[in-house]
C-alpha positions as CSV (number, residue, x, y, z in Angstrom):
1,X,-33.5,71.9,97.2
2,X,-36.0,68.7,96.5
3,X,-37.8,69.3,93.4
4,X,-41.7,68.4,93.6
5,X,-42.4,65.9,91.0
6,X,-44.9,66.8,88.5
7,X,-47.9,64.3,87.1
8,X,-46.6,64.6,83.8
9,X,-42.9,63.8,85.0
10,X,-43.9,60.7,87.0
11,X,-46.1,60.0,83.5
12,X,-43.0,59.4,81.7
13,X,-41.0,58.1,84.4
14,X,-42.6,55.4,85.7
15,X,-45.8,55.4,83.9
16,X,-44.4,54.7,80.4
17,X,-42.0,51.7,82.1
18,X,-44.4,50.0,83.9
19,X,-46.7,50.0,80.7
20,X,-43.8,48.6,78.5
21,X,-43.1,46.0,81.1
22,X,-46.7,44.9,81.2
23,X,-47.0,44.5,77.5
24,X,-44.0,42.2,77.2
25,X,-45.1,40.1,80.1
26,X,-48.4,40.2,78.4
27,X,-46.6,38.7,75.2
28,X,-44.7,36.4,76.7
29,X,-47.5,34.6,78.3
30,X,-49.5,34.9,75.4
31,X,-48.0,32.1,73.6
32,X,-48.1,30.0,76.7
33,X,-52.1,30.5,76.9
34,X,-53.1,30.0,73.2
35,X,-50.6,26.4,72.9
36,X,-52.5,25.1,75.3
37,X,-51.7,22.3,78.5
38,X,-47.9,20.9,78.2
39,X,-47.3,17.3,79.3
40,X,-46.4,16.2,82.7
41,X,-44.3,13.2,83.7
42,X,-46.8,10.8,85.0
43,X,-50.0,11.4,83.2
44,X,-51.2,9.6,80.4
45,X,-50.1,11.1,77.2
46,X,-53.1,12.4,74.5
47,X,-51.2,13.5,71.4
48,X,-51.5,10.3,68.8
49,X,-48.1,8.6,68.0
50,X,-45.7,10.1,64.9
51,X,-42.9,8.6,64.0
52,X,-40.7,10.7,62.3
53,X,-37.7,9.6,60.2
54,X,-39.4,5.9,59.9
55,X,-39.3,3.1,56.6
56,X,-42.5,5.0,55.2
57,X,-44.0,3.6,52.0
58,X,-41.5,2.0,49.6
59,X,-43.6,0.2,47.7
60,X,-44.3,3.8,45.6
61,X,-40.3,4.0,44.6
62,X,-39.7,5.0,40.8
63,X,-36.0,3.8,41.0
64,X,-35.0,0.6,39.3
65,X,-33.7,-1.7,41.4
66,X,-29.8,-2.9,40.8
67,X,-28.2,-6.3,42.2
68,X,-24.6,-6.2,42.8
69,X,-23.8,-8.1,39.5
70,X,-25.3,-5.1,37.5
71,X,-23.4,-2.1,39.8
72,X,-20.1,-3.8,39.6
73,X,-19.6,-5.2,36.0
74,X,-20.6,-0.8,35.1
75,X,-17.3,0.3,37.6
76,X,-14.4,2.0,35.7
77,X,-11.7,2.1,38.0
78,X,-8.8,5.1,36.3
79,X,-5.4,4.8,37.5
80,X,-3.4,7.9,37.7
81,X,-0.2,9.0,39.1
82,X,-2.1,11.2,41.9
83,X,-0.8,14.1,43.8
84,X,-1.2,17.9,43.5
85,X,2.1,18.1,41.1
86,X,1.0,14.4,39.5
87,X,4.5,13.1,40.1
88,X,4.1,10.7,42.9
């Protein structure tokens, strides 16, 4: 025997899917929309240049400057037998 399908049975059945599946695709494209145009290979690029990582401003350094003089004459050097049982 075929059951009939009722409207509330196709409701939850495909209704309730189909709605979930539209809201996620909604979301997903969302982001897309609002960020705006991506760059193509071959067109002109608009965004100004950064360059991250780069020298920057060292003329604002707090640090003292050492010459190699200075650094090595303040080098203790400690001699020790070594080794996790210190018997090597």
């Amino acid at each position: 025997m075929i059951a009939q399908l009722s409207g509330h049975t196709v409701a939850v059945f495909v209704g309730i899917p189909a709605l979930i599946v539209a809201v996620v695709a909604l979301l997903v494209y969302a982001s897309s929309i609002a960020k705006g145009p991506r760059y193509r290979p071959g067109l002109s690029w608009w965004a100004p240049p950064v360059w991250i990582g780069g020298p920057g401003d060292r003329t604002t350094t707090t640090a003292p400057e050492l010459t190699a003089g200075e650094a090595a004459a303040k080098t203790v050097v400690v001699q020790s037998p070594g080794g996790a049982s210190a018997s090597w």
